[in-house]
C-alpha positions in Angstrom: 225.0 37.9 128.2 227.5 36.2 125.8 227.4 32.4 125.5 230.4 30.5 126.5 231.3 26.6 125.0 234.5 24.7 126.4 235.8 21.7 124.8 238.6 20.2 126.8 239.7 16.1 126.2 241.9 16.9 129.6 239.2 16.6 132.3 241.7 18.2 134.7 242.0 21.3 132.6 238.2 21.7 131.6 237.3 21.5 135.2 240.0 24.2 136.1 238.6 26.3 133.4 234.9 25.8 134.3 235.0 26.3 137.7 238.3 28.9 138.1 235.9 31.3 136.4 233.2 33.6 137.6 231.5 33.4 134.6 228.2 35.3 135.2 229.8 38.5 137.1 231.7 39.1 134.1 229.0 38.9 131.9 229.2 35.7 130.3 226.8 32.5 130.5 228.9 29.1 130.9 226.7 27.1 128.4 228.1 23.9 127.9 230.9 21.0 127.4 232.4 18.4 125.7 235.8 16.3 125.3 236.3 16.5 121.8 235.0 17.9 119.0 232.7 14.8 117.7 230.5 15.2 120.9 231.0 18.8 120.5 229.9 19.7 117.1 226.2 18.8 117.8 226.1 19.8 120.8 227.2 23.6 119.9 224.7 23.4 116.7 221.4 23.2 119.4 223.2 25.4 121.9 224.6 28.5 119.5 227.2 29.6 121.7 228.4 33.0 121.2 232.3 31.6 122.0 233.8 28.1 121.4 237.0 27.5 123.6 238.7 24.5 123.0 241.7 22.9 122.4 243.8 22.3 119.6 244.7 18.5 120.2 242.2 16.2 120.7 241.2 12.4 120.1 238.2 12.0 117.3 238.2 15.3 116.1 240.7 17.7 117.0 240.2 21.4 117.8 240.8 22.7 113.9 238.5 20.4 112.2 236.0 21.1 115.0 236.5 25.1 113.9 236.2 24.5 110.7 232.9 22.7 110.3 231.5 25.7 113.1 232.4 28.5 110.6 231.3 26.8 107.9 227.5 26.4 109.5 227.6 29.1 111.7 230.1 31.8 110.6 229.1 34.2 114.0 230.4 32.3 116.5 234.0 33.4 117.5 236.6 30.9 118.3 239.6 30.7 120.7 241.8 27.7 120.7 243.9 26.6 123.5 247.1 24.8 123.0 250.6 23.3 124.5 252.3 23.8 121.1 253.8 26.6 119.6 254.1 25.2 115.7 253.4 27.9 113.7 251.7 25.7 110.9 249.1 25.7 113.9 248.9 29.0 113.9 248.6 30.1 111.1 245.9 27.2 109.7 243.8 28.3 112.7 244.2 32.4 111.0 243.2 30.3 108.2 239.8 29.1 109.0 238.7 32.6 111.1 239.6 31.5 114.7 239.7 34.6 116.6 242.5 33.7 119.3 245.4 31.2 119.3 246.3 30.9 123.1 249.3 28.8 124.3 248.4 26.9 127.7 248.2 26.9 130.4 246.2 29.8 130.7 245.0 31.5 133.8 241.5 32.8 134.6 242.1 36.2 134.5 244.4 35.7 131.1 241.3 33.9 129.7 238.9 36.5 130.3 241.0 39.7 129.5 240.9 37.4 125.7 237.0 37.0 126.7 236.5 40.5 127.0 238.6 41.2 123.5 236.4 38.9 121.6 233.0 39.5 122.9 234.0 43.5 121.8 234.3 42.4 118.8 231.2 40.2 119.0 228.8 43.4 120.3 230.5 45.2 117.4 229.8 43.2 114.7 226.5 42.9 116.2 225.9 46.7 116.4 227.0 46.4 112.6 224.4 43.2 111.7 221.6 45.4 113.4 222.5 49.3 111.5 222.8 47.0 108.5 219.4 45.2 109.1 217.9 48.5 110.4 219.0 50.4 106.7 217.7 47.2 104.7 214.2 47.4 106.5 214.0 51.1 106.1 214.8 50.9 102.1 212.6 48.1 101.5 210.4 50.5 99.7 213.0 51.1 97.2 213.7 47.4 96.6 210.0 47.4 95.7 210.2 50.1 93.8 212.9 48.8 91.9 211.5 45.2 91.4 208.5 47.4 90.2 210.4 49.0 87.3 212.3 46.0 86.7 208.8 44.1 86.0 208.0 46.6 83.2 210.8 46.2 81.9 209.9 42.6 82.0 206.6 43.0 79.9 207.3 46.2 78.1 210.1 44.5 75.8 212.3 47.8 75.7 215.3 45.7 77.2 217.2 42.5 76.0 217.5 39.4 77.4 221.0 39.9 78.7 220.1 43.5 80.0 217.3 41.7 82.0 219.4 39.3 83.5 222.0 42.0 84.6 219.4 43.7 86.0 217.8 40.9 87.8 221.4 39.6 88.9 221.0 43.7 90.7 217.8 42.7 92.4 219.0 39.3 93.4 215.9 37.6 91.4 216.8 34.4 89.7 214.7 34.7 86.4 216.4 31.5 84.8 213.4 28.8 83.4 212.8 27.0 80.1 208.9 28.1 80.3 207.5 31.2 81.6 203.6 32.4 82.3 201.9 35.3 84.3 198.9 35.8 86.2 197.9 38.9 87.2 195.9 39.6 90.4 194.1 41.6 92.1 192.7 41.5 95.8 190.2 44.0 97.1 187.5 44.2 100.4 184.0 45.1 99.9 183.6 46.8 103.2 186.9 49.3 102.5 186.7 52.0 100.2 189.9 52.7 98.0 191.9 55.5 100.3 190.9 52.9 103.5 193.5 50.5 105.7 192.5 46.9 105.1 194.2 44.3 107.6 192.2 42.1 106.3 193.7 42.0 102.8 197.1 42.4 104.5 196.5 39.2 106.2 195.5 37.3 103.1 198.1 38.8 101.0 200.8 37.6 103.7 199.2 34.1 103.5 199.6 33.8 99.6 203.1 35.2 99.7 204.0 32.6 101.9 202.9 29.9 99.6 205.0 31.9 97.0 208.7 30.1 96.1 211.3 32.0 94.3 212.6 29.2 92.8 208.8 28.7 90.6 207.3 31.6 91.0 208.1 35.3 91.6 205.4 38.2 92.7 206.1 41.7 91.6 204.1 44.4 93.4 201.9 46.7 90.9 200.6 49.2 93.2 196.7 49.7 93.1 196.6 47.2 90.4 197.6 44.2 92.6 200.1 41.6 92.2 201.9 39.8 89.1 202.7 36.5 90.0 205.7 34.8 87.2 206.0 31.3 87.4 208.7 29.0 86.3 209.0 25.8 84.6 210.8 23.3 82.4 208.0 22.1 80.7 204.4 23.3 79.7 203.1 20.5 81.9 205.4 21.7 85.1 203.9 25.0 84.3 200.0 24.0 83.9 200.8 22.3 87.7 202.2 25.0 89.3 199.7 27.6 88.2 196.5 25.0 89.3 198.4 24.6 92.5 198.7 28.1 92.7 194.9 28.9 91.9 193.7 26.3 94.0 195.9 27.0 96.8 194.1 31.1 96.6 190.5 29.9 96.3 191.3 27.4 99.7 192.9 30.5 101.1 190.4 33.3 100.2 187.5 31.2 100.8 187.7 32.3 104.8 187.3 35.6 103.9 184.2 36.1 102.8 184.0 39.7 102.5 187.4 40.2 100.1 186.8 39.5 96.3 189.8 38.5 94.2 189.9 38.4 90.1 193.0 37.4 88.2 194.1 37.0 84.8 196.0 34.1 83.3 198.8 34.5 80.4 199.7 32.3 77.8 202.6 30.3 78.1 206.1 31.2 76.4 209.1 30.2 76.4 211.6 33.1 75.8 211.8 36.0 78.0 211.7 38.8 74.9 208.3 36.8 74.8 206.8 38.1 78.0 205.3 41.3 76.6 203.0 39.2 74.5 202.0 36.7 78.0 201.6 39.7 79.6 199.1 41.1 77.1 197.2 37.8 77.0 197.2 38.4 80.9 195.9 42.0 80.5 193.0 40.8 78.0 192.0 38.2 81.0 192.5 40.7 83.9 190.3 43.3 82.2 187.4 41.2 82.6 187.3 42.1 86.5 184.9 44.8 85.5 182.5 42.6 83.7 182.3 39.8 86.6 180.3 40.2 89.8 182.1 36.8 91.0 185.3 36.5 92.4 187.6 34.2 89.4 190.6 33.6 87.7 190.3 33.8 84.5 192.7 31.7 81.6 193.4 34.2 78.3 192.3 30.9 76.3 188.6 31.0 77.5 188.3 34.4 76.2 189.4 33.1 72.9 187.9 30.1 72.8 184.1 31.7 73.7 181.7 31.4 70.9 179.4 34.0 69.7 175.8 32.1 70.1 173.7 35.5 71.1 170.5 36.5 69.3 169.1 40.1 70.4 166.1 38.6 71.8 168.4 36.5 74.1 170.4 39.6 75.6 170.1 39.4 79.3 169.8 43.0 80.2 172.7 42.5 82.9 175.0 42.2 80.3 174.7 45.7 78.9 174.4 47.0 82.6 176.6 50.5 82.6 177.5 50.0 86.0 180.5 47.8 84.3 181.4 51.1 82.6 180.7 53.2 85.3 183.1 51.1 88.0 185.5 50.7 84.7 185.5 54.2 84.3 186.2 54.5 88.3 189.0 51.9 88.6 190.3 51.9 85.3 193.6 52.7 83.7 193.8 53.5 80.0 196.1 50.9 79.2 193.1 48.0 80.1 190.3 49.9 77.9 190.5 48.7 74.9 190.1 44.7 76.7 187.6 45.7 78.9 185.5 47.1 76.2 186.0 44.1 73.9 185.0 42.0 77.2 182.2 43.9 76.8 181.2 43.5 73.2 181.9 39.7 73.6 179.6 39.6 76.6 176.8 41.6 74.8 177.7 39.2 71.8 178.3 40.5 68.5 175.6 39.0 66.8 173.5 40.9 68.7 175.5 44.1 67.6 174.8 43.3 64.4 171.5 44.9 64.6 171.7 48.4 63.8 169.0 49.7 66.3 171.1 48.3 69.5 173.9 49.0 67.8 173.0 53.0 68.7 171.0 52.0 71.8 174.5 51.1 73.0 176.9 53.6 72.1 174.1 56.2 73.3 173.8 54.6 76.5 177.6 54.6 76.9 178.1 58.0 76.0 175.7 59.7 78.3 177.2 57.0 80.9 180.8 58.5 80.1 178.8 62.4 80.1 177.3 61.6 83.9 180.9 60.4 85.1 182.9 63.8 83.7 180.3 65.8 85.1 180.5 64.3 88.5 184.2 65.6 88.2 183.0 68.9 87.2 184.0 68.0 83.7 182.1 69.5 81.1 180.7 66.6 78.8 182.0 68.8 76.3 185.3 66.6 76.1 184.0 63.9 74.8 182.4 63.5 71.0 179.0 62.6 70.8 178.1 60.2 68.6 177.2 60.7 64.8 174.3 58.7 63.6 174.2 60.1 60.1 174.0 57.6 57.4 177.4 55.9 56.8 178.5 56.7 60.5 178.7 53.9 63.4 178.2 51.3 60.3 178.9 48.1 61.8 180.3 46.6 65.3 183.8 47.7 64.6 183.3 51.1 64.4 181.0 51.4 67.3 183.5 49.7 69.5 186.5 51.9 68.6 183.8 55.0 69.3 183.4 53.8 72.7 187.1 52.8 73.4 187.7 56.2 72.2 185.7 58.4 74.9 186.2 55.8 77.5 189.8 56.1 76.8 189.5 60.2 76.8 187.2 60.0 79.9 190.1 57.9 82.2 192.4 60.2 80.9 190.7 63.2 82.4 190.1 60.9 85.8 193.8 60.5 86.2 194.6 64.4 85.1 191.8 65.2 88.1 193.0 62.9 90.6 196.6 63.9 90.2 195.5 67.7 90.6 194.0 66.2 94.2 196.8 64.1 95.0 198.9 66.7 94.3 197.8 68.6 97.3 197.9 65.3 99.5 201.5 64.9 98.6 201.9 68.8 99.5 200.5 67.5 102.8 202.7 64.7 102.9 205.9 66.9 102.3 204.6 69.8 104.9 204.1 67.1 107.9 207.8 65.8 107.0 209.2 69.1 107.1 207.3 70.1 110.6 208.4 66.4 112.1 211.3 65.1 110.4 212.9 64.7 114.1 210.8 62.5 115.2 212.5 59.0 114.9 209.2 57.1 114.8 208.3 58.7 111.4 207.4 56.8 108.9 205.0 55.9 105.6 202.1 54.5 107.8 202.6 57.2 110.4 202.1 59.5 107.2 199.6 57.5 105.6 197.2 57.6 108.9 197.8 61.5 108.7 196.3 62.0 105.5 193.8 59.3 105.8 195.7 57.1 102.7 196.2 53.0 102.9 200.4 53.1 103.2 200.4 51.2 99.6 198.4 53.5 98.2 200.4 56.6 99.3 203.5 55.4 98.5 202.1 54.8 94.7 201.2 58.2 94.6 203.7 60.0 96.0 206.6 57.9 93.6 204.5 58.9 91.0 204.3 62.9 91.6 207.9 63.0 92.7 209.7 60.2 90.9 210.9 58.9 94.3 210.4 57.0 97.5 209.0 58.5 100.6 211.4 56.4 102.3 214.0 58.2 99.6 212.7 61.6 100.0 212.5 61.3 103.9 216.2 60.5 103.9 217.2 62.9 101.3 215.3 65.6 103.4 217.3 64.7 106.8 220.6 64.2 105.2 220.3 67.8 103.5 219.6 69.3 107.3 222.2 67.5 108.8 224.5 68.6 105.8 223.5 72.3 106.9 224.3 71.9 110.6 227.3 70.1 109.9 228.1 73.1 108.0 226.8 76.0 109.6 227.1 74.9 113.5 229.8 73.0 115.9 227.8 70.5 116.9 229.0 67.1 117.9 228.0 64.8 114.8 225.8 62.8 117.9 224.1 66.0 118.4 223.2 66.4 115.0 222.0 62.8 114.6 219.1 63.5 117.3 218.0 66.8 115.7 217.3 65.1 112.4 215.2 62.0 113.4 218.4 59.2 114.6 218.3 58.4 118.2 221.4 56.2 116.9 224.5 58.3 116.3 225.7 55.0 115.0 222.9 54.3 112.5 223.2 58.0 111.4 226.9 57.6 110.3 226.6 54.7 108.6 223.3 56.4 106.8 225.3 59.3 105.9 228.0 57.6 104.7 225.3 55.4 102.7 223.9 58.5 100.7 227.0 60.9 100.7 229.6 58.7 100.2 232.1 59.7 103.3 231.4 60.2 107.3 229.9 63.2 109.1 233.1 64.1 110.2 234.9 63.8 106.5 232.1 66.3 105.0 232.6 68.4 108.0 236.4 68.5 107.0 235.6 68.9 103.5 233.7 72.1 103.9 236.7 73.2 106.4 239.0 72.8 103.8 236.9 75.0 101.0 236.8 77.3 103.5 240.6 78.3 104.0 
C-alpha cells in the first residue's frame, strides 16, 4: 500500500481532499499533513511517503521549494503539485525539479486518483526495476570479488602504472587516493574445521572485522584460501602507525571471544607511492610466512623480523624450533610463492649461528628432506622428484647453500601438491558442472547450494573452480542458462516467459533484463534476429 502526504495552506481544500477520498479501498494509505512546506519538510523526512500532494502557493515555503529539498534528499518519492495558476514558468520549473504531475485545481476525487493511479504505476515500476537491478548486483557479487581480486595483484605485482591503477580502481568504484600506504595481510582459520569444512564461526568473525573496516582508511581485498589483505590509508606515517594499532587492537578484542579460531597476520612497511606497493607487499609476505613457524595466534610487523638478532649457540637450540611439523603443515598449506620466507623464518628461528656448525648443518637438511620424501609419498609421489642431498666434500658448504637446498625441494614438493590437488579438483569441478547441467532450472541454485553438494566451504569452491575455468560460477551458471534459452528461443515458439521458467527465472522480468545484460538486446530482438537470418 502506497504512502500518501497532502500539504494544503487552504484548510478547506485539505479537508476536502482528505476526507472526499477512500483512500485505503483504492490501495493507498493516507499518511499525513501539513499547511506548508516548513512543517512539511520534516514531517515527510520521518514519514517517507511514497506521494507528496501539495500545493504550489503557500506561505513559508511554497510548494516548489518544498519539492525541491524532497528530491534532493529523497529522490523516490513522486510529487504532484496542485495549483489555481496556469503560468507556464510554473510549469515548466516544476518539469524542472522531477515533479511527476502539475494539476490545476480544483480537482475532484476521482480526477485525483485516476493521477494516483498513473503515478504509483510508475512507482511499482521503477520499483520492479530497483529490485531486478538489486537482484543482478547480488547475484554478480562474485565477480566484483573476483575483479577486486585481480585488481589487488595488479596492486602488488607492479605490472601496471599508476594511472592504469587508478582507471582501474575508478572501474571498481575503490577510492585508492592517500599520501601513505601499508598492508597487512591476514589470515583467519578454526581449529575444529578442516580446510574443505563450512565455518559460521569464521563467517561471523570475519563480518565483525569488516564492519570495523572504512573505505575511506582502509580497504580489504579477498585472497581466497590465503585470507584477507587489508590496505590502509594515511597522510602521514603517524596517521598510518594509528590506524593499523587500532586496527590490530580492534581484531585481538574481537577474536579474543572466539577461542577456538587462530588468526596470524603480516605487517608491511610503509610507502608512500603506489608503484611502491609490490615492495610493502613483500615485506608483508616475509611477515605472513611466519604463520607456519608460530603455534600462537599474532600479527607480526616486517621490522621485527629484521630487527631480530642472531644470539643462538647449538647447545641452546630448543628442539621445538627445528620441529618438522612447521615443514610438514608448510608443505600442507603452502603456496610456492611464501617458501623462500618461510624457510628463511626457519633458519632465523634455528639461528644461524647454530648452522654454522657443519654436523647440524646436515642433521637439518637430512631431516628436511626425508620430511619432504614422507609428504610426496603420502601423495603417491615417488621421492624420486626431489634431489637428495650431496654431502661430498665441497657440497652443502655453509648456511647459504643449505638453505637454498631446502628452498629448492620444498619449492619442488608444493609444486607437485598443487599439480595433485588440481588433478582432484579437477573432478570436483566436473561435479560441479554435471549437477549444474542436471538442475540449472531450479531457481534456488546457487554457489552454497553447490558447495554443500560436493562437500566444499562456498569460498573455497569458488577459488577453485575460477581457477580451473578462468571464470565465476556465478559467470558460468549464467552463461550456461543464457546458451539454453538462446536454443529455445531459437529452435521452439515458446513465449519468452515460458522460456524464462525452464532455465532457472521464476521472473520473466529479471530474465529479460539478464539477457539483455549478457547478450546485448531482448529475448524477443535475438528471436527476430535469428528470424531474419533465416529468410
Amino acid at each position: 500500500m502506497l504512502k500518501v502526504f497532502l500539504v494544503e495552506d487552504e484548510f478547506v481544500m485539505r479537508e476536502g481532499i482528505k476526507n472526499n477520498v477512500d483512500w485505503a479501498a483504492h490501495g493507498y494509505e493516507f499518511c499525513g499533513e501539513a499547511g506548508d512546506g516548513e512543517v512539511a519538510f520534516p514531517m515527510i523526512q520521518k514519514l517517507k511517503p511514497d506521494i507528496v500532494i501539495t500545493d504550489i502557493r503557500m506561505p513559508f515555503m511554497d510548494g516548489l521549494e518544498l519539492s525541491k529539498l524532497i528530491k534532493k534528499e529523497m529522490p523516490w518519492i513522486e510529487i504532484i503539485i496542485l495549483t489555481g495558476f496556469e503560468e507556464f514558468a510554473y510549469a515548466k520549473e516544476a518539469i524542472k525539479i522531477g515533479v511527476a504531475e502539475y494539476l490545476s485545481k480544483p480537482i475532484s476525487g476521482d480526477e485525483l486518483l485516476k493521477e494516483l493511479d498513473i503515478v504509483s504505476a510508475r512507482i511499482e515500476e521503477k520499483r520492479k526495476e530497483r529490485e531486478i537491478r538489486d537482484k543482478y548486483d547480488r547475484e554478480m557479487e562474485e565477480n566484483i570479488q573476483n575483479n577486486r581480486k585481480e585488481f589487488f595483484l595488479h596492486l602488488v605485482s607492479g605490472d601496471k602504472s599508476p594511472a592504469e591503477l587508478h582507471e582501474m580502481a575508478d572501474g571498481l568504484s575503490i577510492d585508492i587516493s592517500a599520501i601513505w600506504y601499508n598492508l597487512i595481510l591476514f589470515q583467519l582459520k578454526s581449529s575444529t574445521h578442516q580446510e574443505d569444512e563450512f565455518s559460521d564461526s569464521v563467517l561471523e568473525a570475519e563480518e565483525e572485522l569488516r564492519s570495523f573496516k572504512d573505505d575511506k582508511v582502509a580497504l580489504v581485498f579477498d585472497r581466497g584460501l590465503e585470507g584477507k589483505a587489508f590496505l590502509f590509508k594515511g597522510d602521514s606515517q603517524e596517521e598510518l602507525i594509528k590506524l593499523q594499532e587500532e586496527f590490530v587492537s580492534k581484531t585481538k578484542e574481537i577474536l579474543s571471544h572466539y577461542q577456538h579460531l587462530k588468526y596470524f597476520g603480516g605487517v608491511g612497511k610503509a610507502v608512500n607511492r603506489l608503484r611502491e606497493l609490490p615492495e610493502c607487499f613483500e615485506q608483508a609476505s616475509r611477515a605472513f610466512a611466519h604463520r607456519y613457524l608460530m603455534e600462537e595466534s599474532s600479527i607480526l610487523d616486517s621490522g621485527q623480523i629484521a630487527d631480530k638478532q642472531e644470539e643462538f649457540l647449538i647447545e641452546n637450540v630448543n628442539p621445538k624450533q627445528v620441529d618438522r611439523g612447521r615443514i610438514l603443515e608448510f608443505l600442507k598449506l603452502g603456496n610456492q610463492e611464501e617458501t623462500r620466507y618461510f624457510v628463511e623464518g626457519f633458519f632465523q628461528g634455528v639461528g644461524n649461528e647454530a648452522m654454522k656448525s657443519n654436523i647440524f648443518r646436515q642433521y637439518i637438511v637430512m631431516d628436511a628432506y626425508f620430511c619432504v620424501g614422507d609428504f610426496l609419498e603420502s601423495l603417491q609421489i615417488s621421492r624420486d622428484e626431489i634431489v637428495a642431498p650431496d654431502f661430498t666434500p665441497g657440497a652443502l658448504k655453509d648456511v647459504e647453500s643449505a638453505k637454498e637446498y631446502i628452498i629448492s625441494i620444498i619449492h619442488k614438493a608444493v609444486g607437485l601438491r598443487e599439480q595433485t590437488a588440481g588433478d582432484r579438483y579437477r573432478g570436483v569441478v566436473m561435479q560441479v558442472m554435471q549437477y549444474i547441467e542436471e538442475n540449472y532450472a531450479d531457481e534456488d541454485l546457487s554457489l552454497n547450494l553447490v558447495a554443500s553438494h560436493v562437500n566444499f566451504s562456498p569460498n573455497h569452491l569458488s577459488t577453485i573452480f575460477s581457477q580451473q575455468t578462468n571464470q565465476t560460477f556465478i559467470k558460468y551458471l549464467t552463461d550456461y542458462r543464457m546458451n539454453k534459452a538462446k536454443e529455445l528461443l531459437r529452435c521452439t515458439g515458446e513465449k519468452s516467459s515460458v522460456i524464462s521458467m525452464k532455465v532457472g527465472y521464476k521472473d520473466p522480468h529479471y530474465f529479460s533484463y539478464l539477457f539483455k545484460k549478457t547478450q546485448g538486446m531482448t529475448p524477443t530482438q535475438y528471436r527476430g534476429k535469428k528470424d531474419t537470418k533465416g529468410e
